[in-house]
LUMSE-964560 format. One line per field, with one value per atom (N, C-alpha, C): residue number from 1; chain; atom name; x, y, z. Coordinates in nm, 3 decimals. Each point is the difference from the previous one (the first is absolute). Layout:
N
num: [NUM,...] .
cadena: [A,...] .
atomo: [CA,...] .
X: [X,...] .
Y: [Y,...] .
Z: [Z,...] .
***
This chain:
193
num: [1,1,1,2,2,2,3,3,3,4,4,4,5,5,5,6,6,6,7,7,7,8,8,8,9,9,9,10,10,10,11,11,11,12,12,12,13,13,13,14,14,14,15,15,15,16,16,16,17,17,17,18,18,18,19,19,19,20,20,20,21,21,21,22,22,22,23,23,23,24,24,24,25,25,25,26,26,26,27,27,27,28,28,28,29,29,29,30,30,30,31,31,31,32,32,32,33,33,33,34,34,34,35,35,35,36,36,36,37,37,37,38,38,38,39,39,39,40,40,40,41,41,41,42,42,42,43,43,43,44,44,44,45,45,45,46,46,46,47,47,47,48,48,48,49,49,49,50,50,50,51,51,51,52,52,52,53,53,53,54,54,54,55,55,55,56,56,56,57,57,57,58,58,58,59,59,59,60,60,60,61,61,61,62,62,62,63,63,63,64,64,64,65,65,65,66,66,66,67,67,67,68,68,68,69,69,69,70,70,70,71,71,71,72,72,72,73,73,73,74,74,74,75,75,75,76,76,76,77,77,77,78,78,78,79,79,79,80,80,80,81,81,81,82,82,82,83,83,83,84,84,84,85,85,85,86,86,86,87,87,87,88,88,88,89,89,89,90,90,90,91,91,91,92,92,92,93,93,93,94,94,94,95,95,95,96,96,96,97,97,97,98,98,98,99,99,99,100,100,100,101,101,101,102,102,102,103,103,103,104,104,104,105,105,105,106,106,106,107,107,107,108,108,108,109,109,109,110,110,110,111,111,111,112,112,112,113,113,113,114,114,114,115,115,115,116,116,116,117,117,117,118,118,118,119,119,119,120,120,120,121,121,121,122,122,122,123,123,123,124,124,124,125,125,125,126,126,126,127,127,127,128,128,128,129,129,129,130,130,130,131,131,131,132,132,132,133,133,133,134,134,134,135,135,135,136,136,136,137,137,137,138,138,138,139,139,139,140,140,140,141,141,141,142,142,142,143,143,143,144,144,144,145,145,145,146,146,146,147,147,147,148,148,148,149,149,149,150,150,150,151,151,151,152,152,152,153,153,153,154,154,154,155,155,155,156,156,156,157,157,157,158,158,158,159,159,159,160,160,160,161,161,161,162,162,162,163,163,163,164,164,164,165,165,165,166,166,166,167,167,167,168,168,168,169,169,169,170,170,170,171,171,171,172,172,172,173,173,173,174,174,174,175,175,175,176,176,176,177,177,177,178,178,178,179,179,179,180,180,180,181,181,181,182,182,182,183,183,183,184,184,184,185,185,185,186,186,186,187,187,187,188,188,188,189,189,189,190,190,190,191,191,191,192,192,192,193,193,193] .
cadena: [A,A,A,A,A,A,A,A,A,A,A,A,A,A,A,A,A,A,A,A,A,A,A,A,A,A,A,A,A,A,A,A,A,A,A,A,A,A,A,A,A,A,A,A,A,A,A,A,A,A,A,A,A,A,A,A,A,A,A,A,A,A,A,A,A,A,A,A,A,A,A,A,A,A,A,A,A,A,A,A,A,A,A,A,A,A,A,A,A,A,A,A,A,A,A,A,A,A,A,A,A,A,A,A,A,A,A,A,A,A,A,A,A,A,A,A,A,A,A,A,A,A,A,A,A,A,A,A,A,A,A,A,A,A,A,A,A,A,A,A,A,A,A,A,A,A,A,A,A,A,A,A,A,A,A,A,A,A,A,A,A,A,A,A,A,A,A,A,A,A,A,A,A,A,A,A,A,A,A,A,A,A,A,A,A,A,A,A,A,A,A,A,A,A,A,A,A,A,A,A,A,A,A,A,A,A,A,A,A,A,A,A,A,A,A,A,A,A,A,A,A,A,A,A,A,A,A,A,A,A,A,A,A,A,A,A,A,A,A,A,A,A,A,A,A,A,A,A,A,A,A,A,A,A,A,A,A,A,A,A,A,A,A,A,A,A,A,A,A,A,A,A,A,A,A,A,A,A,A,A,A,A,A,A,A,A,A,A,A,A,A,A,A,A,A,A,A,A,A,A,A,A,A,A,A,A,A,A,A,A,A,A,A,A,A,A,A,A,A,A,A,A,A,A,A,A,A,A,A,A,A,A,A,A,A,A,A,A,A,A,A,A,A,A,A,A,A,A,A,A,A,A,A,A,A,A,A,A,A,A,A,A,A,A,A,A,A,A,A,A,A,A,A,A,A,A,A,A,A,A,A,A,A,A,A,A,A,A,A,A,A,A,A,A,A,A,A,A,A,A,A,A,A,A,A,A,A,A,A,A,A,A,A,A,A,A,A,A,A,A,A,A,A,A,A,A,A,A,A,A,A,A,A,A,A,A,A,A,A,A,A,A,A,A,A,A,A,A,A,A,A,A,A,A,A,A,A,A,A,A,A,A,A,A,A,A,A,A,A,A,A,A,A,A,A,A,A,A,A,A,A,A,A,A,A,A,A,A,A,A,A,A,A,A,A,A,A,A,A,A,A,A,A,A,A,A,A,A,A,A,A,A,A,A,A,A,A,A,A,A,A,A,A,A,A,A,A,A,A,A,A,A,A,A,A,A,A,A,A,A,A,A,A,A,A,A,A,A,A,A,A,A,A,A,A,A,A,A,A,A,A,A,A,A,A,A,A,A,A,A,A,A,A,A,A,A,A,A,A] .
atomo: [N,CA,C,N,CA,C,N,CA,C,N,CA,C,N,CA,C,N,CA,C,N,CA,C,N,CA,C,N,CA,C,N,CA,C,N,CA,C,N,CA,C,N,CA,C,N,CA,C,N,CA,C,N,CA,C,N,CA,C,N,CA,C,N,CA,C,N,CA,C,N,CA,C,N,CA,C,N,CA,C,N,CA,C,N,CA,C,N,CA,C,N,CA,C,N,CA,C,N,CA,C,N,CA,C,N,CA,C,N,CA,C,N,CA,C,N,CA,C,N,CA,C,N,CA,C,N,CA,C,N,CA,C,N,CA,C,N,CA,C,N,CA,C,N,CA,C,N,CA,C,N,CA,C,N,CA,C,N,CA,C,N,CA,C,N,CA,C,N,CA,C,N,CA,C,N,CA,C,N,CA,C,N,CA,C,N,CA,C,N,CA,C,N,CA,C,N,CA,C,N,CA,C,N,CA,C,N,CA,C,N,CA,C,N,CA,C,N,CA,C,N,CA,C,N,CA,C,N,CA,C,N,CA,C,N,CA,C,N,CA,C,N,CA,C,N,CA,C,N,CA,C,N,CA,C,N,CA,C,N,CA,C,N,CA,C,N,CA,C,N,CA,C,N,CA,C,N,CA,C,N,CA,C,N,CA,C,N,CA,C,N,CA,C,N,CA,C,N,CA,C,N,CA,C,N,CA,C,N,CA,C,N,CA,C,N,CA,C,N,CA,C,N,CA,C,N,CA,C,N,CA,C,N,CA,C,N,CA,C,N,CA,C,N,CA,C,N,CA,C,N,CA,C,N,CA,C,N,CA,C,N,CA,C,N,CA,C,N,CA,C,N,CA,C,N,CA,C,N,CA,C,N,CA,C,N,CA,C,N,CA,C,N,CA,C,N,CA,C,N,CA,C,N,CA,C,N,CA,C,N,CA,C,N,CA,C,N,CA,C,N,CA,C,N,CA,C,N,CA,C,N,CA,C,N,CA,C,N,CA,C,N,CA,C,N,CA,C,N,CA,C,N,CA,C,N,CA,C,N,CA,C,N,CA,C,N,CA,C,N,CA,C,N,CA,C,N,CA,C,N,CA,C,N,CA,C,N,CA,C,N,CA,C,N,CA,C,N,CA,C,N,CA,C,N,CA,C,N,CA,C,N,CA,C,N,CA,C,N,CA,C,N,CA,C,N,CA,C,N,CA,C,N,CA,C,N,CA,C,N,CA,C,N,CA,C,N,CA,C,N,CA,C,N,CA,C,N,CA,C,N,CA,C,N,CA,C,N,CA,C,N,CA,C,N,CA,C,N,CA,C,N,CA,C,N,CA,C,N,CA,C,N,CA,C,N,CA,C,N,CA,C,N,CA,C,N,CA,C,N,CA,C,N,CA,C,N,CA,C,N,CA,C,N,CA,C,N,CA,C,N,CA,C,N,CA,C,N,CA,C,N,CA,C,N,CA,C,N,CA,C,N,CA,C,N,CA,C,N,CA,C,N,CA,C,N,CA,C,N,CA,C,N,CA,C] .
X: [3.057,-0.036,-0.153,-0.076,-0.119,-0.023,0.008,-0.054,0.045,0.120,0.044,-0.094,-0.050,-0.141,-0.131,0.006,-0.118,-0.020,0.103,0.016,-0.024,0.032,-0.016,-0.093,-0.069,-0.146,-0.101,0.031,-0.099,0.027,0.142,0.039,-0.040,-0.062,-0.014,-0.172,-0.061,-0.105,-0.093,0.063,-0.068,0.046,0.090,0.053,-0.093,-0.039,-0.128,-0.131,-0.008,-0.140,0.044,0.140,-0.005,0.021,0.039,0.056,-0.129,-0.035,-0.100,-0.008,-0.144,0.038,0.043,0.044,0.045,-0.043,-0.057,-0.083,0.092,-0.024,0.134,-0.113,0.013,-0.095,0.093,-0.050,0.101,-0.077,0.067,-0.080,0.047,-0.075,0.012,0.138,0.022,0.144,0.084,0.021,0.132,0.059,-0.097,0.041,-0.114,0.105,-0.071,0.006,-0.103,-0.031,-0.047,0.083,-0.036,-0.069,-0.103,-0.161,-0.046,-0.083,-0.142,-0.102,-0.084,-0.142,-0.108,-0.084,-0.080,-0.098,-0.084,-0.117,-0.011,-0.043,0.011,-0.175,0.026,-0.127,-0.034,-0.087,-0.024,0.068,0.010,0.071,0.170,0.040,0.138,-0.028,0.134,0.073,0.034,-0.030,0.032,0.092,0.129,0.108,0.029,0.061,0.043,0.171,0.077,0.180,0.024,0.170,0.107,-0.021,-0.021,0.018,-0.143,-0.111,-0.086,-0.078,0.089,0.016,0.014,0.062,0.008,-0.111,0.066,-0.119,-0.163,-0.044,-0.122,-0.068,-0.121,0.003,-0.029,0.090,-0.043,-0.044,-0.084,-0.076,0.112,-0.030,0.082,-0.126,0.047,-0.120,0.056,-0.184,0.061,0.067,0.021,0.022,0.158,0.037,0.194,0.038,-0.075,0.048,-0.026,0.152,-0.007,-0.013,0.070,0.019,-0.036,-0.033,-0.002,0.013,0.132,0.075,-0.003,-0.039,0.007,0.162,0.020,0.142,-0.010,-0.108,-0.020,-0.028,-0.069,-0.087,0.100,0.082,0.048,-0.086,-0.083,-0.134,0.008,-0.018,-0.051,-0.078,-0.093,-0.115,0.011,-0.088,-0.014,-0.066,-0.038,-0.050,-0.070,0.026,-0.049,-0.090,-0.110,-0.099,0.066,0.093,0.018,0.059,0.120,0.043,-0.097,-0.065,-0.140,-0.063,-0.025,-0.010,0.060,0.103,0.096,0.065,-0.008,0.013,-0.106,-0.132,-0.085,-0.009,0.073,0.014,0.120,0.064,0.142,-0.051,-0.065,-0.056,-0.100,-0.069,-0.130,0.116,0.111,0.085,0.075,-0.009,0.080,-0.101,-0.123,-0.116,-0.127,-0.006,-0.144,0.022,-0.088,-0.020,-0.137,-0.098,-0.137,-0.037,0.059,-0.010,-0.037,0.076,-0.025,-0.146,-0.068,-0.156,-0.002,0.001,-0.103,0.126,0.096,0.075,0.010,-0.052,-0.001,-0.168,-0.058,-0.136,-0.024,0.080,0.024,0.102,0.092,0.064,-0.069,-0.072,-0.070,-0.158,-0.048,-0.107,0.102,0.105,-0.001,0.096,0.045,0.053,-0.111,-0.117,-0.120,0.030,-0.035,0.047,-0.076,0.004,-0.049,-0.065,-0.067,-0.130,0.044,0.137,0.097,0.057,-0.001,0.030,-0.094,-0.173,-0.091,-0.020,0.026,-0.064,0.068,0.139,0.090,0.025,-0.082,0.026,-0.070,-0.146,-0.082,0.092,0.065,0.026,0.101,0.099,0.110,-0.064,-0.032,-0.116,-0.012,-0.081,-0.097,0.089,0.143,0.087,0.131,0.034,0.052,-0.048,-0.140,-0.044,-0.018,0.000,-0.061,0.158,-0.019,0.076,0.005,0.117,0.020,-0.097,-0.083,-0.024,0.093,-0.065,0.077,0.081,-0.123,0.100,0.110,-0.006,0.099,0.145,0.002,0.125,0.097,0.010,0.101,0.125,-0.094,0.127,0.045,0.110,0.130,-0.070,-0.018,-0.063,-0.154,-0.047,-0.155,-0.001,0.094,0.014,0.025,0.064,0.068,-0.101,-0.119,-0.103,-0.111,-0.006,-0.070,0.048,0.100,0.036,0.000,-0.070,-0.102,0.094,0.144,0.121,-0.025,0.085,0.075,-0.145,-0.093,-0.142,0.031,-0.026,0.020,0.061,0.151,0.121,-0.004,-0.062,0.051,-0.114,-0.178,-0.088,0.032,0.047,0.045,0.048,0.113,0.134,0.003,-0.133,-0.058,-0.078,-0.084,-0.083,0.078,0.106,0.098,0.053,0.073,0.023,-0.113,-0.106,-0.078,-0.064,-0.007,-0.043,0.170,0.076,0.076,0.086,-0.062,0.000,-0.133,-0.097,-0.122,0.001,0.054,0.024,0.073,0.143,0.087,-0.077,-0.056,-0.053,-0.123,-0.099,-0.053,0.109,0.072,0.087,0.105,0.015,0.022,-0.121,-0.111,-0.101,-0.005,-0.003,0.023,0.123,0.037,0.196,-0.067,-0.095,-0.007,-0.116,-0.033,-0.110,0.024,0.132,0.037,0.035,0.039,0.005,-0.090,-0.093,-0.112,0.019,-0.030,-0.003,0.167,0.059,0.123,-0.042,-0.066,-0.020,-0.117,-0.093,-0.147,0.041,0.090,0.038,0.076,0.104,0.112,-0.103,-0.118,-0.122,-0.038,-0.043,-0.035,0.024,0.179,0.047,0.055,0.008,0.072,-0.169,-0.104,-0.107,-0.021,0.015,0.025,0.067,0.069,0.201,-0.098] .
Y: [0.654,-0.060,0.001,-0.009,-0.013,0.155,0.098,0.125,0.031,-0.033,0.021,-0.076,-0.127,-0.058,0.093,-0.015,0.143,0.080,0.082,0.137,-0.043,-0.107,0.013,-0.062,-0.069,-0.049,0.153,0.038,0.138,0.070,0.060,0.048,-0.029,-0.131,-0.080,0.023,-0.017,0.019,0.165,0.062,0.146,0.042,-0.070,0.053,-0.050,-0.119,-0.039,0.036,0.116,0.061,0.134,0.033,0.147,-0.015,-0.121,-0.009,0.034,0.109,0.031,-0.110,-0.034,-0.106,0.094,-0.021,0.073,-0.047,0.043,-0.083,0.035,-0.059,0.040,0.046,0.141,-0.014,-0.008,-0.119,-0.032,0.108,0.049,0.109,-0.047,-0.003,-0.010,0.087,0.124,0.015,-0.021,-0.156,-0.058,0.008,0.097,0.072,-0.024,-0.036,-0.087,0.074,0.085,0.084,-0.046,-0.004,-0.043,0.080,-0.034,0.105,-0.088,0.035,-0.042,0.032,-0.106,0.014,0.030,0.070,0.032,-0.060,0.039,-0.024,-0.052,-0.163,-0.019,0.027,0.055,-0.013,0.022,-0.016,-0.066,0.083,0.065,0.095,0.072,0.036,0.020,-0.087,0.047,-0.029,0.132,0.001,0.125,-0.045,0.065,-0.063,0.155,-0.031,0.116,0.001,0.112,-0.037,-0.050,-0.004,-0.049,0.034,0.149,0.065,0.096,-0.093,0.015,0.179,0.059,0.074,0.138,-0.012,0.117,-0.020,-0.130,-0.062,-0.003,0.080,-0.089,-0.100,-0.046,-0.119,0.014,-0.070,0.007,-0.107,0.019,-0.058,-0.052,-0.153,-0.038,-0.040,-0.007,-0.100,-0.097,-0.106,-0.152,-0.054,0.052,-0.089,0.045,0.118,0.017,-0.093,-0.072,-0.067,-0.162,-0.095,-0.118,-0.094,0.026,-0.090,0.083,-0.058,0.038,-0.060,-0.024,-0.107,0.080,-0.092,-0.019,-0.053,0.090,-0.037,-0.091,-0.029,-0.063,-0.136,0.008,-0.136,-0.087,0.083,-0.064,0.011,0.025,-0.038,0.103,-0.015,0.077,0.005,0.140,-0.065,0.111,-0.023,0.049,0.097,0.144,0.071,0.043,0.024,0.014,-0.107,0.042,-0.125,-0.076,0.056,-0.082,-0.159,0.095,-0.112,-0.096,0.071,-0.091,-0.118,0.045,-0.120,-0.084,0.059,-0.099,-0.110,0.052,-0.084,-0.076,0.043,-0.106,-0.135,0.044,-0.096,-0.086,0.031,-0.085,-0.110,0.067,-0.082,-0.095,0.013,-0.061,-0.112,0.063,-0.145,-0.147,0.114,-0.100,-0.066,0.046,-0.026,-0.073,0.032,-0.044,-0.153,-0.022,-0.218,-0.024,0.145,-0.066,-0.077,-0.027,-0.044,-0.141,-0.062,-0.161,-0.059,0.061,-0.073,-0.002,0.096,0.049,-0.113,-0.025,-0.043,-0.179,-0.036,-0.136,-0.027,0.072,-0.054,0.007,0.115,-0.004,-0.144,-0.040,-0.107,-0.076,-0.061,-0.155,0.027,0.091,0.002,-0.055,0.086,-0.042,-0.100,-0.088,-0.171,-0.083,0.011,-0.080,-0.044,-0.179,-0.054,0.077,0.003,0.018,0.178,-0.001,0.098,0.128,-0.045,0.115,0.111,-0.029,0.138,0.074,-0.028,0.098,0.040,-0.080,0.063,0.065,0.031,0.083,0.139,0.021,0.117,0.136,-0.101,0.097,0.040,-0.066,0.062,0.065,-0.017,0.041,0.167,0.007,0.135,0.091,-0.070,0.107,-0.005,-0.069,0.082,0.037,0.026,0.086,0.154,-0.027,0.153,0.067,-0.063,0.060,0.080,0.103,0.031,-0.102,-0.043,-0.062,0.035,-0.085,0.048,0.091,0.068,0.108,-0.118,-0.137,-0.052,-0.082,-0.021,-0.092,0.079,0.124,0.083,-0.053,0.016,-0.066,0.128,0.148,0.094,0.000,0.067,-0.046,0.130,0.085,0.163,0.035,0.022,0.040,0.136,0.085,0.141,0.056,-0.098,-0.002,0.034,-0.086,-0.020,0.070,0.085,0.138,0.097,-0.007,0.108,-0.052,0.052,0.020,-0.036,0.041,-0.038,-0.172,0.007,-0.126,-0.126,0.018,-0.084,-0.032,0.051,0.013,-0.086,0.047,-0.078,-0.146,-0.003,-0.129,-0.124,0.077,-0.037,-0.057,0.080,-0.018,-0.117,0.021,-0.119,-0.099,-0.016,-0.145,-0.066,0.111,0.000,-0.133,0.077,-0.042,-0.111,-0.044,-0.119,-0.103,0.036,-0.133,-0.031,0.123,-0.068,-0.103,0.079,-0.106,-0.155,-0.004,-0.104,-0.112,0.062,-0.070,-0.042,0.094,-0.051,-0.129,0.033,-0.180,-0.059,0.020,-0.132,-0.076,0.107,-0.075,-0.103,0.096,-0.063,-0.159,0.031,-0.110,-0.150,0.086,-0.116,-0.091,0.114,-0.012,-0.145,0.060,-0.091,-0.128,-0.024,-0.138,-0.081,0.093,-0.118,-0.063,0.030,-0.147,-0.127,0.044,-0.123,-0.067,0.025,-0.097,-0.048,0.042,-0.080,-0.103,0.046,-0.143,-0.093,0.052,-0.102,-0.064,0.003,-0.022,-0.056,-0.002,-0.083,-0.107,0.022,-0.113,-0.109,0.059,-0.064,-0.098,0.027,-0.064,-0.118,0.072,-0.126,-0.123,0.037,-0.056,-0.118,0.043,-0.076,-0.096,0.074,-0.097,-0.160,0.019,-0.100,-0.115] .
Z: [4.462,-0.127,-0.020,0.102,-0.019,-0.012,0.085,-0.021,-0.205,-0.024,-0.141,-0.075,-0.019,-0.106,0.028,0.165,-0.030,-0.041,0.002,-0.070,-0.158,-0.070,-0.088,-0.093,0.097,-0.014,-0.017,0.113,0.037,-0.099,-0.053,-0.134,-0.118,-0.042,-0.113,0.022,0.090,-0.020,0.014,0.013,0.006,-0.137,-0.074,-0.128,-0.067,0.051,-0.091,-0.047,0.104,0.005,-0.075,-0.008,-0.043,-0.153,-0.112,-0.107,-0.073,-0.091,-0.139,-0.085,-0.061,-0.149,-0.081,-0.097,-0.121,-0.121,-0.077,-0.137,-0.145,-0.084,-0.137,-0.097,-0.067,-0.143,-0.097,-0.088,-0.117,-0.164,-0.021,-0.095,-0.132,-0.148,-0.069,-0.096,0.090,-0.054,0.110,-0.023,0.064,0.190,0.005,0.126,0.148,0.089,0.140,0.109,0.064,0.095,0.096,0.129,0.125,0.039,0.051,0.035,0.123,0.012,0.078,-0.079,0.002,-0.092,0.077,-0.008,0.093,-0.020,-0.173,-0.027,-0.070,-0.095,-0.151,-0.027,-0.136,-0.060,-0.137,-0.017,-0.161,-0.142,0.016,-0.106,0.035,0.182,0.009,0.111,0.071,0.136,0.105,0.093,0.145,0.042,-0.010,0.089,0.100,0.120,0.079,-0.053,-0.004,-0.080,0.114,-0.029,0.111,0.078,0.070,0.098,0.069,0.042,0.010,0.090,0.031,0.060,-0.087,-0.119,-0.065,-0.143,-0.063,-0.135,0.048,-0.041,-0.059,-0.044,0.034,-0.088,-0.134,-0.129,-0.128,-0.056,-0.122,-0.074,-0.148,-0.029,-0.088,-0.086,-0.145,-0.084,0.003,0.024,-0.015,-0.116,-0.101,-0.167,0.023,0.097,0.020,0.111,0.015,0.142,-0.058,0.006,-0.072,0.154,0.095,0.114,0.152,0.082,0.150,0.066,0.060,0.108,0.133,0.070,0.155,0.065,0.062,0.040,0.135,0.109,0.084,-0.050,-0.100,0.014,-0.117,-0.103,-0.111,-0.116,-0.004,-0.100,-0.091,-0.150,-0.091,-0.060,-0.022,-0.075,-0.150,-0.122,-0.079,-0.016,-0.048,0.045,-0.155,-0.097,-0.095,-0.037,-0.107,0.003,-0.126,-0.102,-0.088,0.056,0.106,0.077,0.086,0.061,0.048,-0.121,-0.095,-0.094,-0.054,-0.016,0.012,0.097,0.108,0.155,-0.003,-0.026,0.056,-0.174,-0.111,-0.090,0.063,0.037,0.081,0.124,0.080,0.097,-0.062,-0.084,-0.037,-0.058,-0.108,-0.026,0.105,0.138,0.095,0.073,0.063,0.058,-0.061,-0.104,-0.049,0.015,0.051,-0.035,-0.027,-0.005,0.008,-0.135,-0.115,-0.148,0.028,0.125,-0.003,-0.036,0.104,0.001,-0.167,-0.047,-0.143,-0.114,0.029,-0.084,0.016,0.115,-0.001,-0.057,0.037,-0.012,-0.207,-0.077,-0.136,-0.017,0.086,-0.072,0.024,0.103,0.019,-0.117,-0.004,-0.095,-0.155,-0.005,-0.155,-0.032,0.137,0.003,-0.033,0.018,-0.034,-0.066,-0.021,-0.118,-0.129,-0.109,-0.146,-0.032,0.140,0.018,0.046,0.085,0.059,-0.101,-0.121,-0.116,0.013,-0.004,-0.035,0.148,0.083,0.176,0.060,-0.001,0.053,-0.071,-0.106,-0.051,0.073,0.019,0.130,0.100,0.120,0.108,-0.047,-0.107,-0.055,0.012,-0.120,-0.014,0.100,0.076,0.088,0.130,0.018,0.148,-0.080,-0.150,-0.020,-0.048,-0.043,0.007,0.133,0.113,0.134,0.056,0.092,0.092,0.133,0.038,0.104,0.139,0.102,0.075,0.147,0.035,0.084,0.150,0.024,0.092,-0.077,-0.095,-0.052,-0.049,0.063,-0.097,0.075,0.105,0.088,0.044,0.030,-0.044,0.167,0.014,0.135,0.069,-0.046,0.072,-0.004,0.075,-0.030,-0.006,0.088,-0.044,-0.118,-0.069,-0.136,-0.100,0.049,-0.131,-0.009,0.157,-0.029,-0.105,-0.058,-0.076,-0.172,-0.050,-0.068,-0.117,-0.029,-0.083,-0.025,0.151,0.040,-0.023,0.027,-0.023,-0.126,-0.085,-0.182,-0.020,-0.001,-0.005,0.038,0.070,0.129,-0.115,0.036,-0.100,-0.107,-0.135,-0.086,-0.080,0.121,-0.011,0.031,0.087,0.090,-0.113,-0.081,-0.139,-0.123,-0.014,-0.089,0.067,0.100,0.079,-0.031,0.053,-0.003,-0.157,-0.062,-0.173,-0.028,0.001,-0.031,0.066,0.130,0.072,-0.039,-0.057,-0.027,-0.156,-0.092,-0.142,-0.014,0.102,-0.012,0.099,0.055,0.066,-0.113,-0.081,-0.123,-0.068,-0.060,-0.100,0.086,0.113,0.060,-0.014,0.071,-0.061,-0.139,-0.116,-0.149,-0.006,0.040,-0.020,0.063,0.112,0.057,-0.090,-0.094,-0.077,-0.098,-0.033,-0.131,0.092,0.135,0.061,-0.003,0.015,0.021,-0.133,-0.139,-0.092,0.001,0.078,-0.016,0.044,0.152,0.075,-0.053,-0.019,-0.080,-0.114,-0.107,-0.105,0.060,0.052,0.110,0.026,0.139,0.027,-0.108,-0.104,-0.124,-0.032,-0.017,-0.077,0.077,0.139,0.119,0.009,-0.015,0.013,-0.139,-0.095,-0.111,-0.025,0.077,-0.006,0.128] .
***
């Protein structure tokens, strides 16, 4: 019994060293070619074919190539840049949190009692015209954001996130200053009596 687990320990692990990764190109017409990728780069892809021995390696353009999955790791990534901009607008939707700072500091300016309408319009202003800073993006990949697409995208959408995280937080302010006049008349008449 024991020589039999060995054998198939020893079996299980030399198989392990001999198994190829295998990569998937997902192509814009519909169609998924198990390859090996050799080379990516900025305009195609170098893959060696199935059968490395007779194929050559060929050259694909990047704009026919929608996906490139890794069959080891599970992972897919996007390979076209439209998709790149688009991915990094998706992530920037799930990731971004850097809006907070710039959006509390617009609501407590324009809670000020009375004065808070004309003083919150400044910071309002000047951190929705700005691009988010680069530490505050909060993106999940740093490899990601070398690529020049996915930056844009990601940018952009972080852009648009925090103007409109910072507009309701004004208008939140706005909404808290009739309180004061309730409370400030209430005050009044409660002192009156």
């Amino acid at each position: 019994m024991k020589f039999f687990s060995f054998a198939i320990a020893l079996f299980l692990s030399v198989n392990a060293f001999i198994v190829k990764a295998q990569d998937s190109l997902s192509l814009k017409s519909s169609e998924n070619i198990p390859d090996k990728v050799v080379v990516i780069e900025s305009s195609e892809l170098k893959q060696s074919g199935n059968d490395e021995m007779n194929d050559p390696r060929v050259s694909i353009p990047e704009f026919d190539v929608l996906n490139l999955k890794n069959d080891l790791s599970e992972s897919s990534k996007a390979v076209n840049s439209f998709d790149m901009y688009t991915q990094g607008q998706i992530d920037a939707q799930i990731y971004y949190r850097g809006y907070k700072p710039a959006g509390t500091a617009v609501l407590f300016t324009t809670a000020l009692p009375w004065v808070g309408i004309f003083l919150g319009v400044v910071p309002a202003l000047i951190t929705c015209s700005t691009m988010p800073l680069d530490i505050n993006l909060g993106c999940p990949d740093l490899q990601l954001m070398k690529n020049e697409q996915y930056l844009k995208g990601y940018k952009q959408k972080a852009k648009q996130i925090k103007r409109k995280k910072v507009l309701n937080n004004y208008l939140y302010g706005l909404a808290i200053q009739p309180l004061y006049a309730v409370f400030g008349f209430g005050a009044l008449i409660a002192s009156t009596l």
